[in-house]
Residue, then its C-alpha position, 0 to 999 in steps of 0.5 A: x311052282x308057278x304061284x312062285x315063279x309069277x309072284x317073282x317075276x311080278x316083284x322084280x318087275x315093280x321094283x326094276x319100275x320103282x329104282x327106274x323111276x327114282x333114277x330118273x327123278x334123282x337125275x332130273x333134280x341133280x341138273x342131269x347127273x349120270x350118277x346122282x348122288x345116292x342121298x338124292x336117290x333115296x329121297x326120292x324113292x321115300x318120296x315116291x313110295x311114300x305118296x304111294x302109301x298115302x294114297x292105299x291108306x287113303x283110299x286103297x287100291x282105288x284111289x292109288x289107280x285113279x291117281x296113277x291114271x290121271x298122272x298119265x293123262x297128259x301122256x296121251x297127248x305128249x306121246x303123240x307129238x313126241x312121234x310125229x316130231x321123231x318123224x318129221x326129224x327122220x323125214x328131214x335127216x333122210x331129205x338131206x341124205x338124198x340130197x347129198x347123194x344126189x350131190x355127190x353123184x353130179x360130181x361124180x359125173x363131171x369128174x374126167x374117165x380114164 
């Protein structure tokens, strides 16, 4: 029952990852679509799983591993600096949000008590 359960989950994690992957290059062709049109979603999954077949035929497990690792590579520097941008961004909002407050609370001052 487990062998079932295991092989399931594994199945519909690859293919949520293969429809995922193929969305997003559908979406990135079609100048941003939200909804591409379904013939460039399916030229794109035959084009991914096609590369994908060349290299296991080429050759096997191996070979679809290295390519998938040196795919990924330039990931290990963008991801990085992807962060430290998201943290400079949030650093900023919050610098303007204090200052805003600390606006609002010298108004708050000057105005007359009752």
């Amino acid at each position: 029952m487990s062998l079932i359960l295991t092989t399931g989950f594994i199945v519909a994690i690859v293919l949520w990852g293969i429809l995922s992957a193929t969305l997003v290059l559908a979406m990135m062709s079609s100048g941003g679509k939200q909804n591409p049109p379904t013939r460039v979603k399916l030229l794109w999954g035959i084009l991914v799983a096609g590369i994908a077949i060349s290299l296991l035929l080429a050759g096997g497990i191996k070979a679809l591993q290295t390519a998938t690792i040196v795919f990924a590579l330039p990931l290990a520097f963008v991801i990085p600096l992807m962060a430290w941008c998201l943290w400079r961004a949030v650093r900023e909002d919050w610098q303007i949000v204090v200052a805003w407050e600390k606006t609002l609370r010298r108004r708050m001052e000057k105005l007359p008590v009752q």
